[in-house]
N, C-alpha and C positions, 0 to 999 in steps of 0.2 A: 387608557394607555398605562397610565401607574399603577392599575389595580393588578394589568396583566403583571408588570413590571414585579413586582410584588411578589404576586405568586410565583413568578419565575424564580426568584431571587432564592424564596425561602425552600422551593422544592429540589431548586439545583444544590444548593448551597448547605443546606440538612442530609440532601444523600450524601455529598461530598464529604460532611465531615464528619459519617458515619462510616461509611469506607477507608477514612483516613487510622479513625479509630482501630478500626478492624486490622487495618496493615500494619499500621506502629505496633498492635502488640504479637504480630508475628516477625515482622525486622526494626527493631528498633532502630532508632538513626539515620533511617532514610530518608527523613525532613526535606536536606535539599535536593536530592535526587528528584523526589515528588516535585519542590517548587521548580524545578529547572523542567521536570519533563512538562509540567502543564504551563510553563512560558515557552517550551517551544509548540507545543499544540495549539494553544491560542495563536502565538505568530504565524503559525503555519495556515489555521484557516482563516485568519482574518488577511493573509495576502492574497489567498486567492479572492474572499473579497473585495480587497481594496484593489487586484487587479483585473477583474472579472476574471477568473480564470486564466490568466496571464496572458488574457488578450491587448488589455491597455493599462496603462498605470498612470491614475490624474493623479495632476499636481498635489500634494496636501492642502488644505484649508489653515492649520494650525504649524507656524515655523518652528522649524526643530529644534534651534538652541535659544530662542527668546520661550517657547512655547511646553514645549517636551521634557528639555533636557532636566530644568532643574524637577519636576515630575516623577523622571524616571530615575534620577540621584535619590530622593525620597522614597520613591516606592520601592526600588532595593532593598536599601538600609533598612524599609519597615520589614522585608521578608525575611533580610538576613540575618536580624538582629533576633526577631520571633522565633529561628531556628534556632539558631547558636544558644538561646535561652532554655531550651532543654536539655543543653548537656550539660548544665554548670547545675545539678540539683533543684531543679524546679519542677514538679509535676505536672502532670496534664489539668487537672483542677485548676490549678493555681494560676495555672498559665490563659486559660479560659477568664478567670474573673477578672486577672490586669488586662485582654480584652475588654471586655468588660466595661473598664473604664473608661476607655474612650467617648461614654457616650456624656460625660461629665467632663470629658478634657474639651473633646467640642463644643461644647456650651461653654466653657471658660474662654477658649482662644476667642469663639465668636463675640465674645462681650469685648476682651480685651483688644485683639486684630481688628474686627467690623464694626465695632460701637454697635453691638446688635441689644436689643433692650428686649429680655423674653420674659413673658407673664408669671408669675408666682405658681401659676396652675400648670404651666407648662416645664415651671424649674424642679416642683415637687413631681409631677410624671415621672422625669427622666431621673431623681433620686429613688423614688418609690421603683421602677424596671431595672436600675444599679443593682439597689440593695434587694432586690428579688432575686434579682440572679445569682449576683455572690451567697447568699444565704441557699440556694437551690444548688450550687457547687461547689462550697464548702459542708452540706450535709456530702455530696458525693465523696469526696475528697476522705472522708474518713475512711471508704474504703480501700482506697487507694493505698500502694506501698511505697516507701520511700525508699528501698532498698534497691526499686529497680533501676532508676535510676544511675545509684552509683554503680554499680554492677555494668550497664550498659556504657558508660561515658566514658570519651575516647582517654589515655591514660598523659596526654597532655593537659588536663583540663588541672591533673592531680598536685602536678610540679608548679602549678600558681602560687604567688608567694602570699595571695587576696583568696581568702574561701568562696568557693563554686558558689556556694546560694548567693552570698554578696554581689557577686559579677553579673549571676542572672537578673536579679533582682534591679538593675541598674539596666541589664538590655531591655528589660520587658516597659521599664518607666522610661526608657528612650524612644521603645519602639510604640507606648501610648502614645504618647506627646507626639513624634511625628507623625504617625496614621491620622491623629486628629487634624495635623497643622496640613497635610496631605489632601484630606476632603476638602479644606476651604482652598484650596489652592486650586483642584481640580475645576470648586464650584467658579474662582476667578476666571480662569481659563477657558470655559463656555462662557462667561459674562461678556470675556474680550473678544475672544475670535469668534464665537458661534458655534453653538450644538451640535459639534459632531461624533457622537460615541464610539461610533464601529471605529470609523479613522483614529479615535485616540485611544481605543485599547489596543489595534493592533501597531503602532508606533512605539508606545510605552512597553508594552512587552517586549517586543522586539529590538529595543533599542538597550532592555534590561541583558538580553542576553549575555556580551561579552563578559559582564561583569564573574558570568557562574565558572569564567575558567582562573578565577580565585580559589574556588571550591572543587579543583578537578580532582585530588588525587581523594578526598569524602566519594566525590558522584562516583568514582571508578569503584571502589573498595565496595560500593553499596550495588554495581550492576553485578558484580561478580555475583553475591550474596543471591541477588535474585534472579540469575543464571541458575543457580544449582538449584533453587527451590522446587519443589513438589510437584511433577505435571497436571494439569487442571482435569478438572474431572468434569465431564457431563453427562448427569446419569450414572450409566454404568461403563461410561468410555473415557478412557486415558486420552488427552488429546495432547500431541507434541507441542505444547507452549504450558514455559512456566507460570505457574499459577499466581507469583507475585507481580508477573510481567502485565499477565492477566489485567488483575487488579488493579493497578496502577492507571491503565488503559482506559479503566472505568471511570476514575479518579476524573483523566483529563478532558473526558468527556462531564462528565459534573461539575468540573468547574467552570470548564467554558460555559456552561449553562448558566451558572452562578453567575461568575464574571460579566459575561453579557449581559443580564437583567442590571446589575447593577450599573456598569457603566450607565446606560438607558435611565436607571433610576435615576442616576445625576446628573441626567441634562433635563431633567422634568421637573427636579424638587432641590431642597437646598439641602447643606452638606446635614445637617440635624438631621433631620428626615430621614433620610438615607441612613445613618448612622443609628437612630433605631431601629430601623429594619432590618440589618446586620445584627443587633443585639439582641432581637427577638429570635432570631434566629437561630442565635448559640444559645438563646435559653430552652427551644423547642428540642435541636439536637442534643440536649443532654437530660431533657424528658425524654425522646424516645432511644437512649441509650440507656438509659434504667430497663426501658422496656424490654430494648429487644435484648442485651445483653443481663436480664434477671437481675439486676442491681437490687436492693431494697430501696422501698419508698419509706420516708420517716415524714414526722411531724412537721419536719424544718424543710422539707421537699414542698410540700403543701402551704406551707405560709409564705415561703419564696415567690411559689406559682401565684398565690394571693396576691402578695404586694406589685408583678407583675403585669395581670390582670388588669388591677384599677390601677396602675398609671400608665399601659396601654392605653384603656378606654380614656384616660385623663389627656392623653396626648395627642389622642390622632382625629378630638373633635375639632371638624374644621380643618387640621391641619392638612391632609389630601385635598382638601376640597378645588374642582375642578374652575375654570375661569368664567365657564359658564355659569357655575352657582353662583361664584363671587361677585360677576357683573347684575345677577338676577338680586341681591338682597345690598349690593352698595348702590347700584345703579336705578332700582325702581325700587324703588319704596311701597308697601303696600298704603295706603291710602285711608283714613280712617274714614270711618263712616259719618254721615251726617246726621 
C-alpha cells in the first residue's frame, strides 16, 4: 500500500509541478488562482465522496474545531505565504530549495516537539538529500533571470518601506517552519482520532476555502488574463476553450492526484517519511525540467543527484518496511544452529 502510495505521489506530483512550471512562464502570477482552483476541485470531488454522490452524508469521524480547524489555519498560511513569496523577488530556484528545507525543519521540530531520537545514519540521509538538492537548484538557478521577477510583481510590493527579497525571504522561512510543524500535526491527528485520509483532505480543503475571498480581486485580475488567452489547439483544430483555462484543468487534476497519494501516505508512515518523499520529489521535477525544457546539465547537476542518491538509499533502509517484516525479524528470531 505505500509503495503504491509512493508512486502515486511522485507521478502526480512531478506532472503537476511541471505543468505549473509551464503555466507560470506564460502568466506569471497566477499562484493563487492555481491554489484556489485545485482547493475547489479537490473539495468538490472529495464531497461527492464523502457523500456518495449526494446520496448520504456520514457524520465525520474527525471534529471540526478540536480536529480540523487549527489544520486548516496552517495549511493556508503554508499556501499563502508560499505564494506571496514570489512577488517580493524570490525566484523559482530559490523558492524550491527553502522547500527544500523542510525535510531538516522536520527532523528538528520531531526531536524538539516528540522527543523523537533519530539515528546518525538517518540524520546524515536527510542532510546528504538537502544538500543534494539545493546544490542540483542552485546549478539551475544560474540560469534563471532575476529581472523577471521585478518586471512581473504587483507595483504594491514596490511602495514597501522593507525590501522585497527581505519580506520573501522571511515568508518562505515561515512558511518552512509551518509546513514542517503541519506534518506532525497532521501525523497527531490520525494518532488521536484514527486514519481517515479521504475524510481529511476533503474537510481541510474545504474548510480552507473562505479564506481565498482575501485574495479575490489577484483571482479575478488573473481569470481575466486567462479568458483572453490563445484557444487550445488539437492537432490542427482551434477548439473554443482557452488554452490557459485548459491547462489549469490539468493542473487540478495532478494535484488531486498528488494530494490523494499523499494524504494516504500519512496515515501509513510518519511525518519524516512522508516528507522525503515530497522532497524527492521536487528533486526529480527539476531533473526532468532540465530535460524537457533543454536546460543544461553541469558538474554541480550530477554531484547534487550524487549526494541524493546515497542518502535516499541511506534513508529508506528499513524505513518502508511493512509490519509484516517487522513482526518477521523482532518477533522470530532466526535460531542458530546447533
Amino acid at each position: 500500500m505505500a509503495s503504491v502510495a509512493i508512486a502515486g505521489t511522485l507521478a502526480g506530483c512531478i506532472g503537476c509541478m511541471l505543468d505549473i512550471e509551464s503555466i507560470s512562464k506564460r502568466s506569471p502570477g497566477c499562484m493563487n488562482l492555481m491554489t484556489c482552483a485545485t482547493f475547489v476541485s479537490i473539495s468538490l470531488i472529495g464531497l461527492i465522496k464523502h457523500s456518495r454522490f449526494f446520496t448520504k452524508i456520514p457524520p465525520n469521524k474527525i471534529p471540526l474545531m478540536r480536529g480540523y480547524l487549527p489544520i486548516v489555519v496552517l495549511f493556508f498560511l503554508v499556501s499563502v505565504s508560499n505564494n506571496l513569496a514570489l512577488n517580493f523577488d524570490i525566484s523559482v530556484p530559490l523558492f524550491i530549495v527553502f522547500r527544500s528545507g523542510t525535510l531538516l525543519a522536520n527532523l528538528l521540530l520531531g526531536r524538539l516537539l516528540l522527543g523523537r531520537i533519530y539515528s546518525w545514519r538517518k540524520i546524515f540521509a536527510v542532510i546528504f538529500v538537502t544538500v543534494g538538492v539545493v546544490l542540483f537548484t542552485m546549478a539551475s538557478s544560474q540560469e534563471a533571470s532575476s529581472r523577471d521577477n521585478a518586471a512581473n510583481r504587483p507595483q504594491w510590493v514596490s511602495r514597501l518601506p522593507i525590501p522585497p527579497f527581505a519580506i520573501g525571504i522571511g515568508l518562505l522561512t515561515c512558511a518552512l517552519f509551518t509546513s514542517a510543524y503541519l506534518g506532525i500535526c497532521q501525523e497527531n491527528l490520525y494518532r488521536t482520532y484514527g486514519k481517515h485520509p479521504d475524510e481529511a483532505m476533503f474537510f481541510i480543503h474545504a474548510l480552507s476555502l473562505p479564506g481565498f475571498l482575501f485574495l479575490y480581486d489577484d483571482i479575478w485580475q488573473t481569470c481575466i488574463r486567462f479568458s483572453e488567452s490563445p484557444p487550445l489547439h488539437v492537432i490542427d483544430f482551434a477548439l473554443p476553450i482557452p488554452s490557459l483555462w485548459a491547462q489549469l484543468a490539468s493542473i487540478c487534476v495532478l494535484q488531486w492526484m498528488c494530494i490523494t497519494n499523499v494524504y494516504t501516505l500519512t496515515s501509513l508512515t510518519n511525518s519524516l517519511n512522508v516528507t522525503m518523499v515530497i522532497t524527492l520529489r521536487k528533486f526529480l521535477s527539476l531533473a526532468l525540467s532540465i530535460y524537457i525544457f533543454e536546460n543544461p546539465f553541469k558538474w554541480i547537476h550530477a554531484s547534487g543527484a550524487a549526494l541524493v542518491l546515497v542518502g535516499t538509499l541511506a534513508f529508506t533502509d528499513r524505513s518502508f518496511s511493512t509490519s509484516s517484516l517487522q513482526r518477521l525479524f523482532t518477533r522470530s528470531p532466526i535460531k542458530k544452529r546447533q
